[in-house]
VOGU-3710 file (C-alpha; in Angstrom, 3 decimals, decimal comma):
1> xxxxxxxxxx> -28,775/10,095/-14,808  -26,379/8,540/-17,227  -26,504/11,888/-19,700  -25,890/14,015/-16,411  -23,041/12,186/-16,084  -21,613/12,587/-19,304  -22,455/16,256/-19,193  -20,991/16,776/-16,205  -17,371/15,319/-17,072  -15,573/18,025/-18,259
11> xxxxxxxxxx> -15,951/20,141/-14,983  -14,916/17,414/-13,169  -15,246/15,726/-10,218  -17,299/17,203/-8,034  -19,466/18,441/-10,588  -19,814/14,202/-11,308  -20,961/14,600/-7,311  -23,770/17,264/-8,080  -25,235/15,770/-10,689  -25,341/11,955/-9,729
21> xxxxxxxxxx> -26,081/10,278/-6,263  -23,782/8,036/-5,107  -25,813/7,179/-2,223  -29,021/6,461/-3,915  -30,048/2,587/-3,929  -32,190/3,213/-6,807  -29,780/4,343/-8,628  -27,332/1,157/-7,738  -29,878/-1,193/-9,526  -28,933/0,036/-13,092
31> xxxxxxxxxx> -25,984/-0,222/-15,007  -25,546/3,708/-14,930  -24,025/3,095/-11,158  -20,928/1,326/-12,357  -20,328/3,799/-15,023  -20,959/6,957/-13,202  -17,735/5,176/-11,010  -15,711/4,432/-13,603  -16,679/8,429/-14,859  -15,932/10,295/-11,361
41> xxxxxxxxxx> -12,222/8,181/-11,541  -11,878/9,475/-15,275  -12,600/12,979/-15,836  -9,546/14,442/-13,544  -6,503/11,909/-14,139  -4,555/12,430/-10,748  -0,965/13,245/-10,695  0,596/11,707/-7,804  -0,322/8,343/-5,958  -1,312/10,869/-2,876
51> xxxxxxxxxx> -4,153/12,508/-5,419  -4,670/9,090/-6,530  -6,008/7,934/-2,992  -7,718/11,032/-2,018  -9,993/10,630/-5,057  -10,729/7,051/-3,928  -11,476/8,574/-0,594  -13,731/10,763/-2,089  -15,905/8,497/-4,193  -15,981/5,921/-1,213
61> xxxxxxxxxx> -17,245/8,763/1,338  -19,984/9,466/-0,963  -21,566/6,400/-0,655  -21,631/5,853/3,049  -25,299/7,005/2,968  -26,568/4,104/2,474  -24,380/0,374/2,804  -25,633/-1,299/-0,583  -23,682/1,524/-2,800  -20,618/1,560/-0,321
71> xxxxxxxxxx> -20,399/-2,279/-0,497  -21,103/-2,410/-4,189  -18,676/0,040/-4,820  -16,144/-1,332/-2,292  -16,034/-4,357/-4,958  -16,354/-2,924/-7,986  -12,634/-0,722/-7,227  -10,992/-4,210/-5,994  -12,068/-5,715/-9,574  -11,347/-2,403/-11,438
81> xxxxxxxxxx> -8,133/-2,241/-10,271  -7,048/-5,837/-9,831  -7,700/-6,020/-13,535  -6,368/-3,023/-15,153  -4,343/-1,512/-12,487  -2,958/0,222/-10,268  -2,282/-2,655/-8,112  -1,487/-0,537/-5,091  -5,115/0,932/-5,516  -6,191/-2,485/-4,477
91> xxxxxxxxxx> -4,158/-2,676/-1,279  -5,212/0,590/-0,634  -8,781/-0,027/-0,786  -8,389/-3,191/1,652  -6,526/-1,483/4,422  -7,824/1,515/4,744  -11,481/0,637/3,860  -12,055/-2,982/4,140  -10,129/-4,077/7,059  -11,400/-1,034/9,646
101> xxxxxxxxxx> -14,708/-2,537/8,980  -16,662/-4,784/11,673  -17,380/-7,882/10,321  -17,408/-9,489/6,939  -18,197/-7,824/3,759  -20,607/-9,084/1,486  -17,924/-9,301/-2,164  -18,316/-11,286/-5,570  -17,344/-14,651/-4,753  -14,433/-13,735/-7,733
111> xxxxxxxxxx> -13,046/-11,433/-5,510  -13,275/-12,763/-2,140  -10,485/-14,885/-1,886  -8,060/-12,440/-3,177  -8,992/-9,705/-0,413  -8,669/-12,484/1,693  -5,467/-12,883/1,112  -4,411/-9,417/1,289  -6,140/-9,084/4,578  -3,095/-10,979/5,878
121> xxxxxxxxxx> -1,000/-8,129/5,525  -3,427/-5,106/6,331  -2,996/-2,297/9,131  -3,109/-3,443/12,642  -2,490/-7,076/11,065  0,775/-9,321/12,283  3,402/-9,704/9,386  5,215/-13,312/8,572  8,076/-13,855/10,711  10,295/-14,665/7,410
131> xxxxxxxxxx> 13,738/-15,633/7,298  16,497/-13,577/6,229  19,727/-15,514/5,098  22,584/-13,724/7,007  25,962/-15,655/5,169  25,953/-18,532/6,403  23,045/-18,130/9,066  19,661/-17,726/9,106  18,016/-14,994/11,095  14,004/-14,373/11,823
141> xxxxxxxxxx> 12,778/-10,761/11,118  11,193/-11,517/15,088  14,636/-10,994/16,932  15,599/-8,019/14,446  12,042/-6,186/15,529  12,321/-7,049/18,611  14,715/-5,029/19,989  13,245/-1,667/18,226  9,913/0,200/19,070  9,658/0,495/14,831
151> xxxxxxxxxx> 11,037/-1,144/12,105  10,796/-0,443/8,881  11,526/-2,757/5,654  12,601/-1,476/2,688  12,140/-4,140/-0,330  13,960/-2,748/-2,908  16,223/-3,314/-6,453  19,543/-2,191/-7,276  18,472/-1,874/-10,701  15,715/0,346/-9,933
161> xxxxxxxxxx> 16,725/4,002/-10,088  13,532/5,182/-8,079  14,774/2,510/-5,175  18,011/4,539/-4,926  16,828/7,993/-4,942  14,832/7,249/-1,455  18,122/5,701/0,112  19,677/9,321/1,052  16,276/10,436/2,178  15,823/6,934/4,601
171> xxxxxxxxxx> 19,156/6,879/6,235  18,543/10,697/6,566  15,129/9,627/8,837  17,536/6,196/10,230  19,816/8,747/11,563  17,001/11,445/13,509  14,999/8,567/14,817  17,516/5,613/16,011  18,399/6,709/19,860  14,445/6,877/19,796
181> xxxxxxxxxx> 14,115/2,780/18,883  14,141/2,903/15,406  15,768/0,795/12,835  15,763/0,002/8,993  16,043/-3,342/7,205  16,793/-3,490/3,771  15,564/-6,940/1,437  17,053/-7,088/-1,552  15,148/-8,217/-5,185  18,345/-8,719/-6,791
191> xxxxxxxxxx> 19,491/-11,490/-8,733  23,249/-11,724/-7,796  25,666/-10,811/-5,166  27,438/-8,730/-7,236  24,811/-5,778/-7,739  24,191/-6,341/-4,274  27,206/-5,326/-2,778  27,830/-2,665/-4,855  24,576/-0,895/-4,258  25,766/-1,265/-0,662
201> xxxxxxxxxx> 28,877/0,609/-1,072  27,789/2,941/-3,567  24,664/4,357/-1,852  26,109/4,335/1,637  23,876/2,018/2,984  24,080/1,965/6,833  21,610/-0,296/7,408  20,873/-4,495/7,493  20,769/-5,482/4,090  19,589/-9,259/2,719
211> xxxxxxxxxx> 18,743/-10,768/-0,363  17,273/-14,010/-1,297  18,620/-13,460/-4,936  15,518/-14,997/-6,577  14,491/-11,336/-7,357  10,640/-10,998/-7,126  10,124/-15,130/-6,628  11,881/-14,845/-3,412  10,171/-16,421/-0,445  10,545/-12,632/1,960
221> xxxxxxxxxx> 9,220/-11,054/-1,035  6,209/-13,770/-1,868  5,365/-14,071/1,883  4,938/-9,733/2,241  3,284/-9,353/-1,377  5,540/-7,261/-3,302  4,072/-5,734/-6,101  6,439/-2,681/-7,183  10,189/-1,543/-5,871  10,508/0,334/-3,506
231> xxxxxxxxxx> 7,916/-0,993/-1,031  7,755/0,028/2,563  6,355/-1,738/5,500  6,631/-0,313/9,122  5,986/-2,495/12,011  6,400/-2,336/15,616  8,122/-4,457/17,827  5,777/-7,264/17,985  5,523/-7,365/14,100  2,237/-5,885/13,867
241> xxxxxxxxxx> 1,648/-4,068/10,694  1,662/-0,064/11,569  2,400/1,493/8,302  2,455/0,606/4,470  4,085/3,831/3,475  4,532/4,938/-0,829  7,602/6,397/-0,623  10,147/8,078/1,797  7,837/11,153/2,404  5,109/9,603/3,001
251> xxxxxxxxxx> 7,572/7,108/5,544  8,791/10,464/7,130  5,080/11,965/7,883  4,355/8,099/9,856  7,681/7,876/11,499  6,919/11,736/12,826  3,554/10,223/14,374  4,796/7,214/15,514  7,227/8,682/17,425  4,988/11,447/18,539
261> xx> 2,587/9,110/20,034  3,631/7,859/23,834
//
């Protein structure tokens, strides 16, 4: 199985899929299991997050056959990934694999805690009611989300370049979806006022902005998770977690279902 394998990388992917079982419990009691993983990931590098995903998607659905390989493989992408990267792979896995599931999943005792803890913040799951310092005021994301039927947070840096190039693009969808109970809050990883307020002004931000100015050791930040800038959360007027969106198309495509949906 393990030379199949190795044959079979250059053609790719799905020629990974002909040649090796992914379903087979025989096959999950050798070591050839974990590498024919690591192989299917490796011989097409994707070149978007999107492609990314739908390859995770892939391997996952081909071991639904039987529950040994998808649970075993369920844990071996949460260690992969929590090791070497990409850290949004993890998150990934958990919310759209792990937390649809019914019941508890049987995972490495290593790895338990730390899906866990990003259970907390999965799909469908409430977020922390933080607090957002308002001057000289403190307000709770609760009566911000309250009043909308979706709200999305946008943690974000005014150092990061990739931050500012979705700004047009999300006051573009602020603008098209507002009369319809939508609003935007922006929290700030910045380190001083100053960068603040000029990203403000010189992106045209029209929405809520705050910042605990403790960039990435910020309390709003530690409480949601934040792993990368920018980093989208949309959630619904009881705080409920409805989307964890990668960038502002991928935002667009939910807001155009949310909305869609009565």
């Amino acid at each position: 199985a393990n030379r199949r394998v190795e044959q079979a990388m250059p053609e790719g992917r799905r020629a990974v899929a002909r040649v090796f079982d992914f379903g087979d419990p025989e096959l999950l009691r050798s070591s050839v299991y974990a590498r024919a993983i690591a192989s299917y990931l490796q011989c097409e590098p994707p070149t978007s997050e999107e492609e990314f995903f739908n390859n995770i998607d892939s391997l996952l659905t081909l071991t639904r056959r039987d529950t040994g390989c998808f649970h075993y493989t369920l844990g071996f992408l949460i260690e992969l990934f929590g090791q070497y990267g990409p850290e949004l792979a993890v998150t990934y896995v958990i919310d759209h694999w792990i937390a649809p599931l019914e019941g508890p999943v049987p995972l490495p005792t290593r790895i338990k805690e730390k899906v866990d803890d990003q259970l907390r913040l999965a799909l469908g799951r409430t977020a922390p009611d933080i607090d957002l310092p308002d001057h000289a005021r403190t307000l709770k994301l609760s009566s911000l989300a309250r009043d909308a039927r979706y709200t999305t947070i946008m943690f974000y840096s005014s150092t990061c370049d990739h931050c500012r190039e979705q700004m047009p693009h999300v006051r573009d969808q602020l603008v098209i979806y507002r009369d319809k109970g939508y609003r935007v809050i922006g929290i700030a990883l910045d380190s001083d006022s100053i960068e603040f307020n000029q990203t403000i002004k010189d992106e045209g931000i029209t929405w809520p902005v705050y910042s605990e100015f403790k960039g990435f050791g910020g309390p709003a930040v530690l409480a949601f998770k934040v792993q990368a800038t920018p980093y989208f959360y949309v959630l619904d007027s009881g705080l409920r977690i409805v989307a964890k969106p990668i960038n502002y198309l991928d935002l667009g495509a939910r807001l155009k279902e949310l909305f869609a949906e009565r």
